[in-house]
C-alpha positions in Angstrom: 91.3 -42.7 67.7 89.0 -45.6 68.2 87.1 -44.3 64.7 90.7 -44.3 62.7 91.5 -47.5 64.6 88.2 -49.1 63.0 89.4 -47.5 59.0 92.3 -48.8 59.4 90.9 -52.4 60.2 88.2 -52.1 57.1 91.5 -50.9 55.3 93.4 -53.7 55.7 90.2 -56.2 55.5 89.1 -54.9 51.7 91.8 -57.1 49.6 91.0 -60.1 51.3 87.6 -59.6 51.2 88.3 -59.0 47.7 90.1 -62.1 47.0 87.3 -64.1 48.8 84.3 -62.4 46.3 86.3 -63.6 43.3 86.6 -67.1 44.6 83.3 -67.3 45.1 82.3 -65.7 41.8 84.6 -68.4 39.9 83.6 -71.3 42.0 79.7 -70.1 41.2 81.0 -69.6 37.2 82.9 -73.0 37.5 79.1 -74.7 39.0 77.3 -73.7 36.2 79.4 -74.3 33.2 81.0 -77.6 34.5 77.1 -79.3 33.8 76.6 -82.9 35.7 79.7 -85.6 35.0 78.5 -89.4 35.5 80.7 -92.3 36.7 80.6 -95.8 34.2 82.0 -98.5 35.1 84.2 -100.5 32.8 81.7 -103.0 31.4 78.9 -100.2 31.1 81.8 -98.6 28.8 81.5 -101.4 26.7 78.0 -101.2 26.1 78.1 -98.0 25.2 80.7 -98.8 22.4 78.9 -102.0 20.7 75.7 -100.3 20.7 77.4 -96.8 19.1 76.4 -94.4 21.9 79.8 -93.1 22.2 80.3 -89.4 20.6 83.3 -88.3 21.4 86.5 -89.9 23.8 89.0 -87.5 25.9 92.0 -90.5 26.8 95.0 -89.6 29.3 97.0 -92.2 30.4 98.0 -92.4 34.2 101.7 -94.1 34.6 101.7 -93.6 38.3 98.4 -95.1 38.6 98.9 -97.6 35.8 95.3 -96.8 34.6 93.7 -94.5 31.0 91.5 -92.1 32.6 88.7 -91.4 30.0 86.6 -88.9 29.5 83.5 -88.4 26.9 80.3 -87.5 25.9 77.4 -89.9 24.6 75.2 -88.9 22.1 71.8 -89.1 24.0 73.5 -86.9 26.9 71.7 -83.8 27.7 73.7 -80.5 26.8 76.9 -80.0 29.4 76.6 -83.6 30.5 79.3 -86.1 30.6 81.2 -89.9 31.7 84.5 -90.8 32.5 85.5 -94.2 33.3 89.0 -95.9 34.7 90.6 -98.7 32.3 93.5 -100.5 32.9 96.9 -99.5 31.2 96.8 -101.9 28.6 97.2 -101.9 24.7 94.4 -104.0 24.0 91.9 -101.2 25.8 93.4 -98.8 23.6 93.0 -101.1 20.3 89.4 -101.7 21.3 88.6 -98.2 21.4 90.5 -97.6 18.0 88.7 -100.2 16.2 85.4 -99.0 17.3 86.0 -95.3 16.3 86.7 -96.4 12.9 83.5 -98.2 12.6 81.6 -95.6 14.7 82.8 -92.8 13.8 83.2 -91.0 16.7 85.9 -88.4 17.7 88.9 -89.7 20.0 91.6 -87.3 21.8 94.5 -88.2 23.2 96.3 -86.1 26.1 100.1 -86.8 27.5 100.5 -88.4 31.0 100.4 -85.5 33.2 103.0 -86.6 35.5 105.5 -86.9 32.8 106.1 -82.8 33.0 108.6 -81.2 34.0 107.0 -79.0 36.5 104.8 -82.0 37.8 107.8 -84.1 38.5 109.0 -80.6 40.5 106.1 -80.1 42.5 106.2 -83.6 43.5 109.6 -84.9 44.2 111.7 -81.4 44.7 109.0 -78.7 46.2 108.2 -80.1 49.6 111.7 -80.5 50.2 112.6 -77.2 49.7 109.6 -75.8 51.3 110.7 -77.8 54.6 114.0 -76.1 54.3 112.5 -72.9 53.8 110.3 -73.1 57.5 113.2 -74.2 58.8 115.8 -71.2 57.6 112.8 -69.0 58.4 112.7 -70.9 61.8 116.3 -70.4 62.4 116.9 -66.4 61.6 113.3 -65.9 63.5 115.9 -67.0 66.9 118.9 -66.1 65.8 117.3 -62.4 65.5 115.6 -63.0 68.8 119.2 -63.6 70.3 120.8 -60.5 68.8 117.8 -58.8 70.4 118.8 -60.0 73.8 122.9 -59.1 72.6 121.6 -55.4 72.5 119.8 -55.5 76.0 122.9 -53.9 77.5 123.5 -51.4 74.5 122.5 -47.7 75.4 118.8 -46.4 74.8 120.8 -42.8 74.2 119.5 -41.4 70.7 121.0 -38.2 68.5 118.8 -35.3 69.1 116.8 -34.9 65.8 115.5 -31.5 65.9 119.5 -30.4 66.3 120.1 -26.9 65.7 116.4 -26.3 65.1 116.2 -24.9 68.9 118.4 -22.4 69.9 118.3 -19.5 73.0 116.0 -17.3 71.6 113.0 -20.3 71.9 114.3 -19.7 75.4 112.8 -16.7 77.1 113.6 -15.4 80.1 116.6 -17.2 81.9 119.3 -14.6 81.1 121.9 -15.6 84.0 121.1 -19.4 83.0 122.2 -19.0 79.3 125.2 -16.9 80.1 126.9 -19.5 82.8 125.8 -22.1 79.5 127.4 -20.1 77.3 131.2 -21.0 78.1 129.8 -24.8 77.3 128.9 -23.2 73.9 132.2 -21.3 73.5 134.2 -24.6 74.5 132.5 -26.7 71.6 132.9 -24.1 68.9 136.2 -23.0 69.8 137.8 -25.9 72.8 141.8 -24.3 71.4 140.9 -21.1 72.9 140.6 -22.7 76.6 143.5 -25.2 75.8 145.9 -22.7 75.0 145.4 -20.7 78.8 144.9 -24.3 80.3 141.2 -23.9 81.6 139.0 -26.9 82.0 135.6 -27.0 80.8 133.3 -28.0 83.2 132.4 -31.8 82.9 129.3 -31.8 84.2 126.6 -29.0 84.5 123.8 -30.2 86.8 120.2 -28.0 86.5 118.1 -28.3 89.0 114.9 -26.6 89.5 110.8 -26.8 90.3 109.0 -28.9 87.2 108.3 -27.2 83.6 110.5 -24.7 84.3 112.7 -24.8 80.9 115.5 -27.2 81.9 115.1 -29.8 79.2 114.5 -26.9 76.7 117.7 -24.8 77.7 119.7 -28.5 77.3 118.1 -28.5 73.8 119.2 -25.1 73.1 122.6 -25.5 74.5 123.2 -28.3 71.6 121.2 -25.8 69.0 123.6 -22.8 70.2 126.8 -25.1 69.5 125.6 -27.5 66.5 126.9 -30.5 68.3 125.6 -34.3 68.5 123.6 -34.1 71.6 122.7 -37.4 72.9 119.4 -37.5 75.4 118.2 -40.3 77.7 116.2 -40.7 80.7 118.0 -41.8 84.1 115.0 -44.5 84.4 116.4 -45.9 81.0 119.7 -47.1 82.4 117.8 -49.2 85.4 116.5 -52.7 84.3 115.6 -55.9 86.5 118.9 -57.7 85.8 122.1 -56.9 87.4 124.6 -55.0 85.5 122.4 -54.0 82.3 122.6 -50.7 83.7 125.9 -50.6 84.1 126.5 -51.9 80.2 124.5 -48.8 78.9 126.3 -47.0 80.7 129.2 -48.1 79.1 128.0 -48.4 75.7 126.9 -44.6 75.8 130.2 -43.6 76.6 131.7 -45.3 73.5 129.3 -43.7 71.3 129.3 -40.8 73.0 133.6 -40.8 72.3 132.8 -41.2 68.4 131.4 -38.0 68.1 133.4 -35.7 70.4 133.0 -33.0 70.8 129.4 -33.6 71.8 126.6 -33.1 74.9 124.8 -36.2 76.8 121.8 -34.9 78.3 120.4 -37.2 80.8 116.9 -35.9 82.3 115.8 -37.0 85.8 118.7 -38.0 86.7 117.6 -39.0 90.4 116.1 -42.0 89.2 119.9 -43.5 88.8 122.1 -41.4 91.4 120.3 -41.6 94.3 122.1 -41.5 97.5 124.3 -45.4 97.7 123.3 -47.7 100.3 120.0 -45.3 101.9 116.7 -47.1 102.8 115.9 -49.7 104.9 117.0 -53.1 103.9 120.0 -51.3 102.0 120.8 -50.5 98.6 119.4 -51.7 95.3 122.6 -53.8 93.4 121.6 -52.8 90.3 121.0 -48.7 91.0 124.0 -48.9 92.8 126.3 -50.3 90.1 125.1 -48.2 86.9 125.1 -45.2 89.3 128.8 -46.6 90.3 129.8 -46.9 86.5 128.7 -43.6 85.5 131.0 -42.0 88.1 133.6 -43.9 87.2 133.2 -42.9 82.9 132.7 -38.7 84.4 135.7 -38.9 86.0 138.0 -42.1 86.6 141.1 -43.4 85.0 139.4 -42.7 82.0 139.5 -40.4 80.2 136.5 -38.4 78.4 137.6 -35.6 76.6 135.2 -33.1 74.6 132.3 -34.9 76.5 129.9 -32.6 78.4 127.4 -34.3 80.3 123.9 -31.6 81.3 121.6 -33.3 83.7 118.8 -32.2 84.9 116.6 -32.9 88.4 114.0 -31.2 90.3 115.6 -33.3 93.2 119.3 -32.7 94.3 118.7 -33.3 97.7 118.9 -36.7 96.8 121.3 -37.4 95.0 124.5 -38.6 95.9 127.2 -36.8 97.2 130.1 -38.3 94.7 128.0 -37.3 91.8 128.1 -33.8 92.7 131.8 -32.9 93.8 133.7 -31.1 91.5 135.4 -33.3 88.3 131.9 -34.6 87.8 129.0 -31.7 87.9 131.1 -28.8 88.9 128.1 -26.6 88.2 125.1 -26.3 89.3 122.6 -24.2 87.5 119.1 -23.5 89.5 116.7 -22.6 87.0 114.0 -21.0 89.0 110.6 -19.6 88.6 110.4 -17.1 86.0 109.9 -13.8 87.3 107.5 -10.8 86.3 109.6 -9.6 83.4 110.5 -13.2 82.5 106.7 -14.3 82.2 106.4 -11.7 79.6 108.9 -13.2 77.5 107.8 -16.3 78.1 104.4 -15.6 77.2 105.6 -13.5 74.2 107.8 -16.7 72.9 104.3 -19.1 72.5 102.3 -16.4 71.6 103.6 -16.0 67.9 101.4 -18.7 66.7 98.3 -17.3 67.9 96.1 -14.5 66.8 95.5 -11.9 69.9 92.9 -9.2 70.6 94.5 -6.0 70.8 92.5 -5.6 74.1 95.1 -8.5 75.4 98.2 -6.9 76.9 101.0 -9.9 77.8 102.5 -7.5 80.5 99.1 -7.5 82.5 98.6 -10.9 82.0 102.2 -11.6 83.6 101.5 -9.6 86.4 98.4 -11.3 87.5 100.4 -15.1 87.1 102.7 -15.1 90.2 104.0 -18.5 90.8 103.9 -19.7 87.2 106.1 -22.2 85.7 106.8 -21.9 81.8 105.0 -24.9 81.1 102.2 -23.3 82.7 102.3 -20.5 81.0 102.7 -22.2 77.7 99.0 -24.1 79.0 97.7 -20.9 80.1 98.1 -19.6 76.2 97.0 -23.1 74.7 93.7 -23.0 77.0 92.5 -19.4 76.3 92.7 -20.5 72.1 90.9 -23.8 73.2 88.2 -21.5 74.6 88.2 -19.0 71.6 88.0 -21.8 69.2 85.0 -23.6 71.5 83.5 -19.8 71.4 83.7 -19.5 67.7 86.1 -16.4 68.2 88.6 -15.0 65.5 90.8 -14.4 68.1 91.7 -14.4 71.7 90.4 -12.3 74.3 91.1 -11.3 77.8 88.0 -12.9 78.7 89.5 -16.4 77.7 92.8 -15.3 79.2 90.9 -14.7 82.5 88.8 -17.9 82.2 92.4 -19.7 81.3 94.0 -18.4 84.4 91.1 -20.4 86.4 91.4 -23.3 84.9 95.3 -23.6 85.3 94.9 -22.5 89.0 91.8 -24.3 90.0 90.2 -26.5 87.1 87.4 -26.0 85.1 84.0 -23.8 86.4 81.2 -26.2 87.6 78.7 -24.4 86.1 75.9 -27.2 86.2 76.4 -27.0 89.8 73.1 -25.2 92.0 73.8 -24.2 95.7 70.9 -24.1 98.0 70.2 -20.6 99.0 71.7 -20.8 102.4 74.9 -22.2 100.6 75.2 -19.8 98.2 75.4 -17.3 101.4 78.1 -19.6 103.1 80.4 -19.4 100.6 79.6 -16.0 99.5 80.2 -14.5 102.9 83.3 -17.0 103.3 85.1 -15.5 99.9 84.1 -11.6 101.1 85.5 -12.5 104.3 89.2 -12.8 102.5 88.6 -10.1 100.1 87.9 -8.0 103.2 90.9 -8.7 104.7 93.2 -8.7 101.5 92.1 -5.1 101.2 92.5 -3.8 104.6 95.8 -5.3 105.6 98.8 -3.6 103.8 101.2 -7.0 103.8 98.3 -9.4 102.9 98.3 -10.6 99.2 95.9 -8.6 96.6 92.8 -9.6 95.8 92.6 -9.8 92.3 89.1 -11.8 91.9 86.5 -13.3 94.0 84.3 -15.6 92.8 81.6 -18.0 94.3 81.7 -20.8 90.9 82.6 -23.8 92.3 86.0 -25.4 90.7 88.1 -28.4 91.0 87.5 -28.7 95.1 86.8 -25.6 96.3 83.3 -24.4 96.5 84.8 -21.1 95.9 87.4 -18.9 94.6 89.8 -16.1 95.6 92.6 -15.1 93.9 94.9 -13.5 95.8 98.2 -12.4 94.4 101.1 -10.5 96.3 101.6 -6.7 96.1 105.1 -7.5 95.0 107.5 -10.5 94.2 110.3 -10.5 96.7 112.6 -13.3 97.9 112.2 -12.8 101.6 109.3 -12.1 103.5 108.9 -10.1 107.4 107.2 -11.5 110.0 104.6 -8.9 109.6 103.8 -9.5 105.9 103.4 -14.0 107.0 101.6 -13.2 110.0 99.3 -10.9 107.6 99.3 -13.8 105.2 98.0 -15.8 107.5 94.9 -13.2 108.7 94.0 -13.3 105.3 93.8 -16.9 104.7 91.5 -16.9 108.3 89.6 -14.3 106.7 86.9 -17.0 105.7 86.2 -18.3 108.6 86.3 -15.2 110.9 83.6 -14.4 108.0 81.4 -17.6 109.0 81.5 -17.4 112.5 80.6 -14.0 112.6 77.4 -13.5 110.2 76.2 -17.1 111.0 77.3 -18.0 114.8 78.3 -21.2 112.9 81.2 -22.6 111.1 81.8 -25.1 107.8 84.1 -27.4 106.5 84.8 -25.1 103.7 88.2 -23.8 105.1 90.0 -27.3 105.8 92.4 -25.5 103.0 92.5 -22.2 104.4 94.0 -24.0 107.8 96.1 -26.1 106.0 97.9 -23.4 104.9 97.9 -21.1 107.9 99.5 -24.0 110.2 102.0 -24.7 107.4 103.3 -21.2 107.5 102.7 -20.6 111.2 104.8 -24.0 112.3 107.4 -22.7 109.7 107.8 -19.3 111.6 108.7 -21.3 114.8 110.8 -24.1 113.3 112.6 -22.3 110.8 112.8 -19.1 110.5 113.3 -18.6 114.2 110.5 -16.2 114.4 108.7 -17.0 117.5 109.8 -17.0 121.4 112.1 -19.8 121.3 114.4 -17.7 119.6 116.5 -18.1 115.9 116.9 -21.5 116.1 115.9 -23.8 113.3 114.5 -27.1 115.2 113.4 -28.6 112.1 114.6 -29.5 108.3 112.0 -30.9 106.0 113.9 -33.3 104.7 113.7 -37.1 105.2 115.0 -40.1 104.3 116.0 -41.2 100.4 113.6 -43.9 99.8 110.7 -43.2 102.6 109.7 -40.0 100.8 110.6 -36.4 101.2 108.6 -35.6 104.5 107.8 -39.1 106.0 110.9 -38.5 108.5 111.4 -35.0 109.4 115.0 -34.3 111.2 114.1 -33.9 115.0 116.4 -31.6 116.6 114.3 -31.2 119.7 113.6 -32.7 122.9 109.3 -33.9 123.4 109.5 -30.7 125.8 110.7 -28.7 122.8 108.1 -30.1 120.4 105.6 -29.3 123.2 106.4 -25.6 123.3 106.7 -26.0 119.3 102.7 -26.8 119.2 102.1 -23.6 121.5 104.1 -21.4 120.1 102.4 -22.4 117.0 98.7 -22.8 118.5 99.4 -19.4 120.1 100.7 -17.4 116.5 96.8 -18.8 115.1 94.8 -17.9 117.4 96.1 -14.1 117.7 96.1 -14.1 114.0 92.8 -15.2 114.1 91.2 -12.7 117.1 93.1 -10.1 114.9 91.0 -10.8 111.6 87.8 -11.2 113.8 88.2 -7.5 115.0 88.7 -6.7 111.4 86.4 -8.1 110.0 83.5 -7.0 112.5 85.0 -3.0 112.5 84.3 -3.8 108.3 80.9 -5.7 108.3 79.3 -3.1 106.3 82.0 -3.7 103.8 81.9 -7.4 103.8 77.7 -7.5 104.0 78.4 -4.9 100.6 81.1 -7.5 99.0 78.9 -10.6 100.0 75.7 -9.3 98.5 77.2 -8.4 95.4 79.0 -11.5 95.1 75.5 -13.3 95.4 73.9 -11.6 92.7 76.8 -11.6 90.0 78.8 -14.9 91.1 82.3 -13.0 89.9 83.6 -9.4 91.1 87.5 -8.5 89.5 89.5 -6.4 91.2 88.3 -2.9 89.7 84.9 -3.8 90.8 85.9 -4.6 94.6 88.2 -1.5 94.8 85.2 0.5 93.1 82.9 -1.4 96.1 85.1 -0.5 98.6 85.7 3.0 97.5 82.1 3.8 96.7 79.5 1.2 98.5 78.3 0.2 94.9 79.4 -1.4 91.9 80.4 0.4 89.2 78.0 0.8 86.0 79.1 0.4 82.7 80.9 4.0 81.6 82.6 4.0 85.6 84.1 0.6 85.0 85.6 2.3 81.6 86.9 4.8 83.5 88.6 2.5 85.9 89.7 0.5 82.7 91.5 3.7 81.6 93.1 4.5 84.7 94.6 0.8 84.2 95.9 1.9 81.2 97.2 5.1 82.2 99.3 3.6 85.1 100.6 0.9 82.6 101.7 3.7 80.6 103.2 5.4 83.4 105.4 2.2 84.0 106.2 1.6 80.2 107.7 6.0 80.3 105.5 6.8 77.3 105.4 10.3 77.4 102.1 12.3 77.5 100.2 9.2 78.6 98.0 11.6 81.0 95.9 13.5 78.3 95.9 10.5 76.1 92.5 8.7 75.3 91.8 5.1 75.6 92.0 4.3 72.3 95.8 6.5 71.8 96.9 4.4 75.1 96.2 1.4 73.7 98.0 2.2 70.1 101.1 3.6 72.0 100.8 0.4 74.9 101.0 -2.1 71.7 103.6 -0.4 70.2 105.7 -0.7 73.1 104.9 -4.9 73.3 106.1 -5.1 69.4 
């Protein structure tokens, strides 16, 4: 940027350095073929006549100075050399001169009074008048444009969608329930006779809310593509401004536009930045939130009317919002776009895929399994960060070995490769990640190890991905408590090969205690019964969990801390006699992690399976078996005799 920033500069520099060369080149030209002029004075002039030294005279009269300017050349000048003199405007200089050409014999020229022109008499008298009229007019649109400037502050920032109809549902994967309960908003700007005639009202408002990057603003985008309608977008933070009632005039201003085109969409992203809860905080409300959030209730549904208007908002925080916005006449709907699910990250994966040249070794429905948690947008920089590392590579495609690296980098950051551990170090953390892949293995509930690595990235010193067995929406006591085991897993490991403990499981804890003080406080899942004691939400403007509701007595909270205290440590003395019934496994884990850095899954359940790692043809072997149970799940037929090569043909196939 800095480089194109400097071109640009030398760009815009060349014509005047252009111009300024020239100058300089005529200025130089004028130097040397002007020659040397000499000043004479009048009587000097005279001498020069009566003693015939005059060769030739250049005479142009002055009116304005009343004086004959006169110019010449004598005839023992040297060659480009010259005199002029001033006379006085008078006939009898001229008559001199005259008489003494004719018995001289020199050459005399006469020019006209310069200031008798035309365009002399116009640059003198006329031209600085009209160029003081000219700064002036120039001074006077200059502020009038400045105060038509400050006439638009309160006009809307809202602007047409440019890319309309270029993104429709199928640049939306995934999402299926989503698009359908969109789809009447579709049907209703196509077709709005069809619900007038059976008296059905449109929604007015659609309100999606959902975690970040999962597809909201896109599915608005494709809601306008679906129905070729203007499809106005602004941001809530737009409508907000320092002075009192700007807000309020956008507001406004949209809504006139906004009537112009009906039928037609207003999409208005983060729309908690204008509808917070009214009069929240301490010290009160802010007037000028307040009063654009108070207008735009009143233009959704007041004694107005907006007819063919559908407004789509988006937020990835209703909880504060406030409650007028969301009863029904305004956003009668509310559609949670969630995390995408396994199926879903397939589609997702397979939408920003078709731009980028894949190995046939990469298979999306693997990849999807392994990215639990993922957000679209993350999956979009999952895909974007493997070809970053295939181009860096010098690769003519993408491979699952940038996929892999990818999936790191989203999760965790970049490897620190550059960074050494001490030997005794490189043990710590070693034993610390074998301690949770241990666990992960042995505990049926606990999540899946997937890959352990000792690479330091972003903070961690290590690595363990850990992924659960299966997506589900609830989760047993059993399958949390297990949860929690594993995430103790690293310490248990520390304490008992080194009698000692680190700093390196501040995270691991972190964790633990949030999901252990959950079990008490809200899912009732502790001895003080199914009572939930605590909501995480907190005030509007003093951040989400700076006040947590208190529905407890200090004796409560009291019995809160051992109930929790009490679910860690038996979760920890659990993992300990793991952990020490498996030492052999985690010595064989730790070891192995020491001398190759990275072990995958195969490798661990080959470890575990076996006591060593596989070699080369075994791991192909455990690669196949891959393949043979994602044929098994995809119901190709005949998938057990098949070779590696005829599973991978018939897996592609099914992807296309």
């Amino acid at each position: 940027m800095i480089a194109q920033n400097n071109q640009n500069m030398k760009k815009g520099m060349f014509p005047y350095a252009l111009l300024l060369a020239i100058a300089i080149m005529l200025l130089l030209f004028y130097n040397m073929t002007s020659g040397t002029n000499k000043e004479l004075t009048y009587n000097e002039f005279n001498k020069a006549l009566n003693e015939n030294k005059v060769e030739e005279v250049v005479i142009t009269p002055s009116t304005a100075a009343y004086t004959y300017q006169i110019n010449g050349k004598l005839k023992d000048s040297k060659e480009g050399e010259t005199f002029s003199v001033k006379t006085p405007l008078s006939d009898t200089v001229i008559n001199k001169i005259v008489a003494s050409s004719e018995e001289k014999d020199f050459k005399i020229v006469s020019k006209s009074d310069p200031s008798s022109s035309a365009w002399y008499v116009f640059l003198m008298n006329i031209a600085p008048y009209l160029l003081i009229i000219g700064v002036a007019f120039w001074f006077f649109t200059k502020q009038l444009n400045s105060q038509k400037g400050s006439m638009d502050f309160g006009r809307s920032k809202a602007k047409l969608n440019p890319d309309q109809g270029k993104v429709t549902f199928k640049d939306v994967a995934g999402l299926p329930e989503e698009k359908e309960e969109l789809q009447e908003l579709i049907d209703f700007l196509k077709y709005p006779k069809k619900f007038q005639k059976l008296g059905a009202r449109i929604p007015k408002g659609v309100l999606l809310v959902g975690p970040p990057g999962t597809g909201k603003t896109l599915l608005a985008k494709a809601v306008a593509g679906e129905a070729n309608a203007p499809f106005y977008f602004i941001s809530g933070s737009d409508f907000v401004e320092l002075y009192v009632g700007v807000g309020a005039s956008r507001v406004r201003d949209m809504f006139k536009q906004a009537k112009q085109n009906a039928p037609c969409l207003i999409f208005i992203d983060e729309i908690d930045a204008v509808g917070r809860q009214r009069g929240t905080g301490i010290g009160g409300g802010h007037d000028e939130r307040e009063q654009t959030l108070n207008q735009l209730l009143t233009e959704m549904d007041g004694f107005g009317a907006n007819e063919g208007i559908i407004i789509i908002a988006a937020t990835n925080r209703p909880d504060v919002l406030d409650p007028a916005l969301l009863r029904p006449g305004r956003f009668d709907r509310q559609v949670t776009v969630n995390l995408p699910d396994m199926k879903a990250r397939e589609d997702i994966l397979k939408v920003h895929a078709r731009n980028k040249i894949l190995s046939k070794s990469v298979h999306l429905d693997s990849i999807a399994k392994r990215c639990v948690g993922f957000s679209g947008a993350d999956l979009e920089n999952l895909l974007n960060e493997a070809a970053l590392l295939a181009v860096r590579r010098e690769k003519s495609a993408i491979t699952m070995s940038e996929i892999d690296e990818a999936i790191d980098r989203v999760i965790m950051g970049p490897a620190k490769v550059t960074k050494k551990y001490t030997e005794k170090e490189k043990r710590l953390v070693a034993y610390h990640e074998a301690g949770h892949a241990v666990l992960g293995i042995k505990l049926d509930d606990a999540n899946d190890v997937q890959k352990v690595t000792i690479i330091p990235r972003g903070q961690a010193g290590g690595y363990n991905l850990m992924m659960p067995k299966e997506e589900k929406f609830t989760a047993t006591k059993t399958e949390l408590l297990e949860q929690i085991m594993g995430l103790l897993g690293g310490r248990v490991a520390e304490e008992v090969v080194f009698k000692e403990v680190t700093t390196g499981a501040h995270n691991d804890f972190e964790k633990a205690t949030k999901i252990a003080r959950s079990m008490v406080t809200e899912y009732g899942m502790s001895s003080l019964g199914p009572v939930q004691l605590e909501t995480p939400e907190g005030g509007s403007f003093l951040g989400r969990d700076y006040n947590k509701n208190r529905n407890f007595s200090d004796q409560v909270a009291l019995e809160i801390d051992n109930e929790v205290r009490k679910i860690i440590n038996g979760c920890y003395d659990k993992a300990k006699k793991i952990i020490e019934k498996n030492r052999d496994l985690l010595d064989l884990i730790a070891k192995n992690l020491i001398e190759h850095e990275t072990l995958t899954k195969e490798q661990i359940d080959y470890l575990a399976e076996n006591g060593k790692m596989p070699p080369e043809d075994m791991l192909e072997d455990v690669n196949l078996s891959k393949l043979k149970e994602m044929a098994k799940e995809k119901g190709i037929k005949g998938y057990s005799t098949m070779s590696k090569e005829e599973l991978k043909k018939a897996l592609e196939e099914t992807i296309e």
